[in-house]
FIVOTOR-603700 format. One line per field, with one value per residue (C-alpha): x, y, z. Coordinates in pm, 1 decimal, padded with zeros to 6 digits. Layout:
# residues N
c1 c(X, ...)
c2 c(Y, ...)
c3 c(Z, ...)
This chain:
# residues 479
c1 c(-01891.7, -01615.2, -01908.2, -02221.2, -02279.1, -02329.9, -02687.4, -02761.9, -02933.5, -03343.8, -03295.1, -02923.0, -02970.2, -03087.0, -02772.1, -02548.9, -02687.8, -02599.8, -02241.4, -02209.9, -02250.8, -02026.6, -01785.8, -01858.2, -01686.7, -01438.4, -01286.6, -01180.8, -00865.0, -00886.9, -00710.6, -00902.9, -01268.9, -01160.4, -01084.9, -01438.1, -01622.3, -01381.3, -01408.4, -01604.5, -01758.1, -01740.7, -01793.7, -01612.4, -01517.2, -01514.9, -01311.1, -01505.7, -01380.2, -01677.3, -01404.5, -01494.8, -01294.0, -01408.7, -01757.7, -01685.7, -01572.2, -01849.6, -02137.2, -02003.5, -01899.4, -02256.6, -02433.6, -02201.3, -02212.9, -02581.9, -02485.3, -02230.1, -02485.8, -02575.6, -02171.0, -02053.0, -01974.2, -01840.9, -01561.6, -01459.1, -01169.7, -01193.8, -00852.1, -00969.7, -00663.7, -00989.4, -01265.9, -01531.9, -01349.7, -01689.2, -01914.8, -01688.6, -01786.6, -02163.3, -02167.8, -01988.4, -02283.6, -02552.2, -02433.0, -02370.7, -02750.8, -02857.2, -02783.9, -02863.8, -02516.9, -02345.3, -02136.2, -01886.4, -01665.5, -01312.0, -01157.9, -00779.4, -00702.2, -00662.1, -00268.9, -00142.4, 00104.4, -00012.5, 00324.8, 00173.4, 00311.3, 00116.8, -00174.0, -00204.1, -00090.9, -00343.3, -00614.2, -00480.8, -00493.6, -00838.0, -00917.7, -00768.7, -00901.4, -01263.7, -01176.9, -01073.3, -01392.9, -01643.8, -01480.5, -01380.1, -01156.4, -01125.6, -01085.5, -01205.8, -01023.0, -01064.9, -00703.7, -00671.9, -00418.2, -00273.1, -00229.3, -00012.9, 00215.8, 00239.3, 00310.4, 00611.5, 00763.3, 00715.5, 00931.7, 01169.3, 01315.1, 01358.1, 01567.9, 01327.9, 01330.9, 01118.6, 00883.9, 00846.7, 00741.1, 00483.7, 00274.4, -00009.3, -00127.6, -00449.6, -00450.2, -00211.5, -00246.1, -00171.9, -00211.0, -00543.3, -00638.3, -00667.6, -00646.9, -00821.9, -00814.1, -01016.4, -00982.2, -00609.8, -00734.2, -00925.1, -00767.8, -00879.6, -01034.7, -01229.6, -01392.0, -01529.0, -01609.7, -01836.6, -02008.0, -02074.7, -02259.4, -02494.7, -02543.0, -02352.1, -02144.0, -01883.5, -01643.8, -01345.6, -01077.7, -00900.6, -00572.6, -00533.3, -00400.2, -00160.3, 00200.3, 00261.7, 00285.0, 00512.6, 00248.0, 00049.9, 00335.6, 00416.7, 00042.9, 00013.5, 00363.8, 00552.5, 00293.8, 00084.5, 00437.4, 00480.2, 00128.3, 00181.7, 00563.0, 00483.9, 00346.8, 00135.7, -00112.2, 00131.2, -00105.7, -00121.7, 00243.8, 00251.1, 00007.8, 00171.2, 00463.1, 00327.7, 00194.6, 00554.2, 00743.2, 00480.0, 00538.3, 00906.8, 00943.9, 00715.9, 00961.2, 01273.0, 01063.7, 01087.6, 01408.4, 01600.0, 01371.8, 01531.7, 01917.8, 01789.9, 01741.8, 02101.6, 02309.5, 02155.0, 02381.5, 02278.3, 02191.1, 02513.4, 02574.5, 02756.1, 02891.4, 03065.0, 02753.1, 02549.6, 02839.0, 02738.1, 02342.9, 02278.7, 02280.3, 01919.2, 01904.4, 02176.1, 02076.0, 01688.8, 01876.7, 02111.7, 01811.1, 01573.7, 01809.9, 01929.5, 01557.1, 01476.2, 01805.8, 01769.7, 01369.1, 01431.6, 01656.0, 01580.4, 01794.6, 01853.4, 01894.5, 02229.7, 02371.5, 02267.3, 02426.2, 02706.0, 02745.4, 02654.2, 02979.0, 03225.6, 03193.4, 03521.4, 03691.7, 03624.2, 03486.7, 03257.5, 03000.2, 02833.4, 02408.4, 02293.8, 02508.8, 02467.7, 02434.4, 02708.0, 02718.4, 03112.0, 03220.7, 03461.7, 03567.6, 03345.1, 03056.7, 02826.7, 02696.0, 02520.0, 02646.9, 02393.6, 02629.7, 02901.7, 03229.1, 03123.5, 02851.9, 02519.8, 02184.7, 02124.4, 01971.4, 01593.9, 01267.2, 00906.8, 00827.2, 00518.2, 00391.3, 00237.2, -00027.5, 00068.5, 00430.4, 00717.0, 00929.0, 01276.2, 01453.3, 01814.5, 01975.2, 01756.1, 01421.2, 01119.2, 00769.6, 00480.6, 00164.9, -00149.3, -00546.8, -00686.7, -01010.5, -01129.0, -01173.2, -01360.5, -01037.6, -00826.1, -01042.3, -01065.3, -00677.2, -00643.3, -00914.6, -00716.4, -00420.3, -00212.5, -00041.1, 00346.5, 00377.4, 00716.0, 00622.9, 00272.6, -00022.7, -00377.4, -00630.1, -00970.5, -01034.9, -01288.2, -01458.4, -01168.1, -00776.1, -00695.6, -00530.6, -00175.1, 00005.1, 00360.9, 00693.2, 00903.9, 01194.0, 01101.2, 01041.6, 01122.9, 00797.4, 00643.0, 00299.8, 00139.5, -00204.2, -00183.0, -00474.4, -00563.1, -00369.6, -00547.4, -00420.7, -00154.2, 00236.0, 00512.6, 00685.4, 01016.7, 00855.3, 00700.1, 01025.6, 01199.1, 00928.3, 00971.6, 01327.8, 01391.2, 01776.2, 01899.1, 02067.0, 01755.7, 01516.8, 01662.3, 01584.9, 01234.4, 00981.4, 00701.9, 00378.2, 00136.3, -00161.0, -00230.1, -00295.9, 00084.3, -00082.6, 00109.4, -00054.3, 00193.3, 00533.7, 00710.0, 00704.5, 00394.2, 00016.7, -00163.0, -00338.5, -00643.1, -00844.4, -00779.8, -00856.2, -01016.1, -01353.1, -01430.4, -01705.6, -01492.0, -01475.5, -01147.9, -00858.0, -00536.3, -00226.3, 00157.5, 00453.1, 00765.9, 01079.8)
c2 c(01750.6, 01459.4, 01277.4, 01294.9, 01217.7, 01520.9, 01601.7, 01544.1, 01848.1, 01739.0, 01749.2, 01607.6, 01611.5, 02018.8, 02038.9, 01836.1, 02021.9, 02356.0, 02212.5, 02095.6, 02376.5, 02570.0, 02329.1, 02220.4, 01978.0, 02190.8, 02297.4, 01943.6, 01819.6, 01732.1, 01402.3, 01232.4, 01367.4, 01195.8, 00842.7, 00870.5, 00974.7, 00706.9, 00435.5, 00117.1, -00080.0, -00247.5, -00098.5, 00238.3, 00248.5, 00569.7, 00545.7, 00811.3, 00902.6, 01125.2, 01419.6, 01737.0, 01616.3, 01287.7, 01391.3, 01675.0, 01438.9, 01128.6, 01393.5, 01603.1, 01223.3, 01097.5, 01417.7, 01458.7, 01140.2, 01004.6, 00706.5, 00600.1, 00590.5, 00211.7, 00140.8, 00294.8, 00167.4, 00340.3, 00222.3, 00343.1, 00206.9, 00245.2, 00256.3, 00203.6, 00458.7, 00690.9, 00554.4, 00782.4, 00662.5, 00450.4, 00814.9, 00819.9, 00507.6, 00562.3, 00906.8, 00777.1, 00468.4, 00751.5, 00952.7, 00590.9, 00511.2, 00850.5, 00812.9, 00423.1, 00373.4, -00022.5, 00039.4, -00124.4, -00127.8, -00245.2, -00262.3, -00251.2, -00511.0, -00435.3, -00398.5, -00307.2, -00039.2, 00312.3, 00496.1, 00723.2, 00383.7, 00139.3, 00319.5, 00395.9, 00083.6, -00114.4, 00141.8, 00114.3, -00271.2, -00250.8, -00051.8, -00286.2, -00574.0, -00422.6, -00362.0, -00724.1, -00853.7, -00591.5, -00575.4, -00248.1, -00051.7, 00272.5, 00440.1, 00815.9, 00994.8, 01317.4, 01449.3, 01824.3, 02170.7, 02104.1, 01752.9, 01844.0, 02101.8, 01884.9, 01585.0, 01782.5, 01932.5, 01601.7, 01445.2, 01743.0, 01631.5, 01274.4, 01401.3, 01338.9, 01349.0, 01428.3, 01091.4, 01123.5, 01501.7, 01450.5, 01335.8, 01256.6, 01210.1, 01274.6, 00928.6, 00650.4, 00301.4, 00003.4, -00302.2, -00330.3, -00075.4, 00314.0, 00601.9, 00890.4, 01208.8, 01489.3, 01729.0, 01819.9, 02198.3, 02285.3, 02364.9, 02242.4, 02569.3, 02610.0, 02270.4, 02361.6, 02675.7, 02520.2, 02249.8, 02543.1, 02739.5, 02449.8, 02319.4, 02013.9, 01916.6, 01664.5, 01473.3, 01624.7, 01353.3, 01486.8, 01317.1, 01544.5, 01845.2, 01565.8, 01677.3, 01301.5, 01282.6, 01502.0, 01554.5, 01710.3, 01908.1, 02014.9, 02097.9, 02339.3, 02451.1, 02469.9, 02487.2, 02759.6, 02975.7, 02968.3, 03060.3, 03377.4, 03440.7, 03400.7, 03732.6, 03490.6, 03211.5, 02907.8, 02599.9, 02743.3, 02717.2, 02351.9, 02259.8, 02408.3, 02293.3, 01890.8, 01924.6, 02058.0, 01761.6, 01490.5, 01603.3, 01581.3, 01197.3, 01094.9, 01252.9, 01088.9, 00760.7, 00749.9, 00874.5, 00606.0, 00317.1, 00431.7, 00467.2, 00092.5, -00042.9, 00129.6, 00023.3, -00308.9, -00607.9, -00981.0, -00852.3, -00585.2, -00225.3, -00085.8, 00196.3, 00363.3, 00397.0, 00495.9, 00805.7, 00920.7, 00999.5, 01302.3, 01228.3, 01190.9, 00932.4, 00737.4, 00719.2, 00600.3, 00320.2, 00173.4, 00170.8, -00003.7, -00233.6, -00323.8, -00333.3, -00525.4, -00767.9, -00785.1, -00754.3, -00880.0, -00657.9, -00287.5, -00073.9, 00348.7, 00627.7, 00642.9, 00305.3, 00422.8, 00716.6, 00519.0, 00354.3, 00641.2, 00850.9, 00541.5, 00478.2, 00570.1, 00305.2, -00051.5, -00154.7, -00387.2, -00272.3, -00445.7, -00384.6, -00654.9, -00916.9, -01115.7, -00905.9, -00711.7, -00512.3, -00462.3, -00238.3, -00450.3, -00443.1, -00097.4, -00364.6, -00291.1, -00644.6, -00796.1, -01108.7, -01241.4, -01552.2, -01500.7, -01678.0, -01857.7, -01973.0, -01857.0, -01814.0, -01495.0, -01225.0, -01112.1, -00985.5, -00931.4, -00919.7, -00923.2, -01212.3, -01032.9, -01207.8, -01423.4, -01357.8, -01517.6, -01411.9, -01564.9, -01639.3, -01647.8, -01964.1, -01984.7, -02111.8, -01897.6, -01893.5, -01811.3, -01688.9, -01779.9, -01808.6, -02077.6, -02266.5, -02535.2, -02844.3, -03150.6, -03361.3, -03150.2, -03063.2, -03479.0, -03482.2, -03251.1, -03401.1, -03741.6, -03554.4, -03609.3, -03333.0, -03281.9, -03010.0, -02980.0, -02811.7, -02643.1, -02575.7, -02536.2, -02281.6, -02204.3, -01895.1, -01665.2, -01465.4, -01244.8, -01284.7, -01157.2, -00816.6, -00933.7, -01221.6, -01215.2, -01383.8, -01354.5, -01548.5, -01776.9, -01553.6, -01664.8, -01779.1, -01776.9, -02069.0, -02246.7, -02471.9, -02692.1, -02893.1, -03159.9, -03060.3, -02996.9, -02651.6, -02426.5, -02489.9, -02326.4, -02368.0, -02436.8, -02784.2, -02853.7, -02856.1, -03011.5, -03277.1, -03317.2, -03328.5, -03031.4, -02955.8, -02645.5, -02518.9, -02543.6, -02388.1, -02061.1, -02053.0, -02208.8, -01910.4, -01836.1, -01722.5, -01490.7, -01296.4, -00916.4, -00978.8, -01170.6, -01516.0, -01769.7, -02012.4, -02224.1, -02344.5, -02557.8, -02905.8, -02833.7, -02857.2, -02516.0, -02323.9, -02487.9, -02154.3, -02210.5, -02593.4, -02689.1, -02818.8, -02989.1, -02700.0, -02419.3, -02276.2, -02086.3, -02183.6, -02015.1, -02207.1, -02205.9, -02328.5, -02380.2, -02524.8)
c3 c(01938.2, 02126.2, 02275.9, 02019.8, 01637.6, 01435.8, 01305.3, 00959.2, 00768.4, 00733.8, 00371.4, 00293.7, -00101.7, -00127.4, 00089.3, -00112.3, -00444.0, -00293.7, -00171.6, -00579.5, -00665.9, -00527.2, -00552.2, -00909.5, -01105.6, -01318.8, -00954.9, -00905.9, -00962.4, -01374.1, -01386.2, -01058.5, -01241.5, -01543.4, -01422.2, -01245.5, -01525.3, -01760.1, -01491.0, -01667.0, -01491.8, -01070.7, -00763.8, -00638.4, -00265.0, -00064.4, 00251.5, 00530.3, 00856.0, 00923.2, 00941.6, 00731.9, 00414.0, 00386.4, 00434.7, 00187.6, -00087.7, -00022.9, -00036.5, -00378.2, -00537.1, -00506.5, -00562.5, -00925.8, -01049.6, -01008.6, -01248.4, -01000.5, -00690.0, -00735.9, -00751.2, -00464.0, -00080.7, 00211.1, 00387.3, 00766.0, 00987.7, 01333.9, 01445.5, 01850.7, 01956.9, 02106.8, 02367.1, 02151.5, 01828.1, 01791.0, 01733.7, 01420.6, 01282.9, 01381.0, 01183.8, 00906.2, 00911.6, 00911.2, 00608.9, 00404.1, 00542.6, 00421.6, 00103.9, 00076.5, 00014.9, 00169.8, 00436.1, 00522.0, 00884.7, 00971.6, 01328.6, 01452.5, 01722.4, 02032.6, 02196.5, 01858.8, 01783.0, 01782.8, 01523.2, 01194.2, 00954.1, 01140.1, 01137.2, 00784.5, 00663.7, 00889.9, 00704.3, 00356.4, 00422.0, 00518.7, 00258.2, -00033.7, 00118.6, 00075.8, -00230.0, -00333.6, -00164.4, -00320.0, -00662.0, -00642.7, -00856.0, -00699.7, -00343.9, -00336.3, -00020.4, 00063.5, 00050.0, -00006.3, -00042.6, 00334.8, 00266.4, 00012.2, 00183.7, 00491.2, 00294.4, 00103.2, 00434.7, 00616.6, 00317.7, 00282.5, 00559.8, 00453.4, 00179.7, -00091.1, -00461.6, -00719.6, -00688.1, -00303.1, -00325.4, -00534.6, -00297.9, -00235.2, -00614.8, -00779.9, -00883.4, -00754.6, -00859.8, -00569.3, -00761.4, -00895.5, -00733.7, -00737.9, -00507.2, -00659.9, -00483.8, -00649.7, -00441.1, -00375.4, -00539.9, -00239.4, 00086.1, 00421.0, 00516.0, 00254.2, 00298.2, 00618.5, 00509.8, 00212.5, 00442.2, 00732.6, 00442.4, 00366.2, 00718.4, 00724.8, 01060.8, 01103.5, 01394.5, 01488.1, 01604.8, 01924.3, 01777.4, 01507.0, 01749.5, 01941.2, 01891.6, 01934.9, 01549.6, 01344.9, 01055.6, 01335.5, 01434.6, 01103.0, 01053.2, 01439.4, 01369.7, 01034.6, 00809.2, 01061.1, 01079.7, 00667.4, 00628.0, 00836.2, 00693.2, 00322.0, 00113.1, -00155.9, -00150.3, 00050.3, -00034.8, -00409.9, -00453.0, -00279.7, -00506.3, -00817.2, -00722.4, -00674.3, -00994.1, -01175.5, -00981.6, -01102.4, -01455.0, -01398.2, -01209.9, -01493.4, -01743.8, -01534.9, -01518.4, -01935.3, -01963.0, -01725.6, -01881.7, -02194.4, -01988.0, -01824.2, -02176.0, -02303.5, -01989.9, -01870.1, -02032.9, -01909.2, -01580.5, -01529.0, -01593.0, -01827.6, -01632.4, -01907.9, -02098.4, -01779.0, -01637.3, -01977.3, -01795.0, -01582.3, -01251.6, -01164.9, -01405.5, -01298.8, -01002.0, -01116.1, -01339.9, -01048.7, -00786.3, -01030.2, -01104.6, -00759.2, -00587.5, -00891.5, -00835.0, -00455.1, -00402.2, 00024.4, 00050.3, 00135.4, -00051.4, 00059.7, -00132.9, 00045.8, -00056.3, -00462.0, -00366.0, -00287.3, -00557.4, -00837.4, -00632.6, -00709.3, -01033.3, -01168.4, -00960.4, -00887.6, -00570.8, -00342.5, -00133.2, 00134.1, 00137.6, 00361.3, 00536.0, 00286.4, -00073.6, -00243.3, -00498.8, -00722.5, -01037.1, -01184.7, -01537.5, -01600.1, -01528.9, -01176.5, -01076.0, -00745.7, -00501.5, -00314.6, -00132.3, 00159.0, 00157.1, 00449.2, 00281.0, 00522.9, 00400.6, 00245.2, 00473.0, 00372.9, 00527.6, 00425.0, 00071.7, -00124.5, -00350.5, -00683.9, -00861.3, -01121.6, -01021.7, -00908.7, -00622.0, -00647.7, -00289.6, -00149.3, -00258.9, -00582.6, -00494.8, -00607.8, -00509.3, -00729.7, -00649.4, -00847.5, -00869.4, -01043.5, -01165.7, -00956.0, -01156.5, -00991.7, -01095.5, -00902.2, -00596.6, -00590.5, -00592.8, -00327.5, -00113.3, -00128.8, -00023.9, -00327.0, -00350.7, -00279.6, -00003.8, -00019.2, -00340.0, -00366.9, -00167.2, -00263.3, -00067.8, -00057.3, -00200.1, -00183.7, -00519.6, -00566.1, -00491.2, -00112.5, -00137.2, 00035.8, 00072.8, 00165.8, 00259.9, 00551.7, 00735.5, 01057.2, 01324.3, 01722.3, 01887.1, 01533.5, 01557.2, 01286.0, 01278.2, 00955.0, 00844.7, 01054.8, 01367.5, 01714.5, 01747.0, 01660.5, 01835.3, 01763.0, 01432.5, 01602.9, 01775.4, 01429.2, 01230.5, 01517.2, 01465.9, 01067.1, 01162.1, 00943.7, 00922.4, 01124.7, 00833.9, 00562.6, 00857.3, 00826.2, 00430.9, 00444.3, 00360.9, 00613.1, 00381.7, 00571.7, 00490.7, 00569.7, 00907.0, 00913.6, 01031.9, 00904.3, 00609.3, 00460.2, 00509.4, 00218.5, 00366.4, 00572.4, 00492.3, 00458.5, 00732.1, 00873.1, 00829.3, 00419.7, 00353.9, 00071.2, 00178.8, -00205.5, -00335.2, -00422.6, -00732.4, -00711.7, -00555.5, -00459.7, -00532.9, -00424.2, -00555.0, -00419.9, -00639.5)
């Protein structure tokens, strides 16, 4: 099955009835069938690897909701790590053509990193950037009992509370967004089990028996040995178990919005009010409130932990070089400047939609679409427009899915509008005769692929320029 695309079943919709029901609709998970049926209006996006779940939950999601047929597309990522990885994206192409669904096909450059995060975040990217582009809503995946256990164990060992083990969710928002996963009820062997019984076949990808990754290793080895150790239904009491520690992060999420409300006092902590708190609360209030406070810099469970353990005394932590955080007074509060006066230390952040991202030093950048009027396209095609300060981009019929922030980078390039090429960003500020010291602090905008398309000061990306017919534009601004 490695080197040839499964056959499709003569007649795929008496197979897909049959597979329906068996599986009916009451034995998926309640809360993913409901925002389906609920789900207004725009397209819903089913991401297919053309591996036995995903071709489990595309065939049951368009044989249950006939009304939803005409919304639908299928999305597949190729993630090239295979040299028959292709056969996957050609069965996954069949099925979609099969049931006169759009199709749609992204691709992982080549060289890349191969580690479990990159991988899934080059995916999810894909995915959400379909999304954007086809007005879609939802993503249906295919995610099931196993995925739940290994998921748990994987983040057991992290050290993870309440909110990380209730993973993977039924339905999880990302933005706009949302991942609906109906059929977490169902374990993996009975998925192959059901499609068997009504003659569908599917790919198997190699990878998934690798020990290279530890979810595969947790899969062959952990979750194999509990299976055969346990005297009950394992996957049952995973499940059960995700769904108790869902209820209770959602309880904890109310409860410390309630402490954050109680506790928070012009941007401090009252840490007499917030000892008064059980602990799990406490410790949801500080690390709100810090990652909220210090949104570049990456804050641990163990540096909250920190901080919740010290209360009763006053102190001054270090988080990043160049962000503190002191109890002094009974009052928590965060330092973001160094005696010696250096930038602030930061990394990659996220620019929200319609939100503004405040900086080390106190500039913020905002991030917003907007109507293109012919008075302003005129403006911009004149050039009147004050880069140090905003940027204007062509934009497509929806908002793209990331855009983010990051410090200059060694060897970093950039190809504003109306230059002959892209050189290194170095040469160009050493050209604008841009001081050492503010180089460091100017933000470097990228998109999800992390090419570079504005710098304060600069003109935007050449790949972006406003050509003078666009109806939407995307707009920066830097003060």
């Amino acid at each position: 099955m490695a080197n040839e695309i499964p056959i499709l079943p003569k007649d795929l919709a008496s197979a897909s009835e049959r597979l329906l029901r068996d599986t009916p609709t009451d034995q998926w998970h309640p809360e993913a069938t409901r925002t389906l049926r609920d789900y207004p209006k725009g397209m819903i996006a089913v991401a297919c690897s053309g591996g036995a779940d995903s071709v489990f939950s595309l065939l049951l999601l368009h044989e249950a909701f006939p009304e939803l047929r005409n919304r639908l597309i299928v999305l597949h990522y190729d993630h090239s790590t295979r040299e028959n990885s292709a056969l996957d994206a050609g069965f996954a192409s069949r099925i979609a053509e099969a049931l006169e669904v759009p199709f749609l096909l992204g691709k992982s450059p080549a060289g890349g990193k191969v580690d479990e995060g990159t991988l899934r975040d080059q995916r999810l990217g894909f995915f959400l950037d379909a999304c954007t582009r086809k007005n879609a809503g939802l993503i249906v995946q295919g995610h099931n009992q196993d995925d739940v256990a290994e998921t748990i164990l994987w983040r057991l060992s992290r050290g993870s509370g309440a909110h990380g083990l209730c993973a993977p969710k039924p339905v999880q928002p990302h933005g706009e967004v949302s991942i609906i996963r109906p059929f977490l009820t169902i374990s993996r062997s009975q998925i192959r089990k059901k499609l068997s019984s009504v003659g569908i076949e599917w790919r198997e990808d190699e990878s998934n028996y690798s020990e290279k990754y530890l979810r595969n290793r947790i899969r062959k080895n952990s979750l194999d040995q509990l299976k055969r150790d346990v005297d009950r239904d394992l996957l049952k009491g995973f499940f059960r178990s995700r769904e108790l520690l869902e209820e209770q992060a959602l309880a904890l999420n109310q409860w410390s919005a309630d402490g954050s409300r109680d506790c928070l006092c012009e941007g401090r902590i009252d840490t007499e009010r917030l000892v008064a708190y059980p602990k799990a609360v406490q410790h949801m209030i500080v690390s709100d409130w810090l990652n909220r406070g210090l949104p570049l810099v990456e804050v641990s469970s163990y540096q909250v932990d920190r901080v919740i353990g010290s209360l009763e005394r006053e102190f001054k932590f270090a988080l990043a070089p160049s962000a503190h955080v002191a109890n002094r007074g009974n009052r928590l509060e965060i330092m973001t400047t160094t005696p010696g006066g250096d930038p602030p230390a930061w990394s990659m952040m996220p620019i929200p939609l319609e939100q503004a991202v405040f900086l080390p030093g106190g500039k913020c950048l905002r991030f917003s679409v907007i109507e293109a009027s012919r008075e302003l396209l005129g403006s911009i095609m004149k050039g009147e427009v004050d880069q140090r300060r905003e940027a204007f981009f062509a934009c497509s019929a929806a908002p793209p899915s990331f855009l983010g922030i990051r410090p200059r980078k060694p060897g970093d390039t950039y190809r504003p509008i109306g230059s002959p090429g892209a050189r290194k960003v170095k040469a160009w500020m050493i050209d604008r005769k841009v001081k050492p010291e503010t180089r460091s602090r100017l933000p470097m905008v990228v998109d999800s692929r992390g090419e570079i398309i504005w710098i304060p000061g600069f003109a935007p990306a050449d790949t972006l320029q406003v050509r003078g017919l666009e109806k939407l534009l995307m707009h920066l601004t830097y003060h």
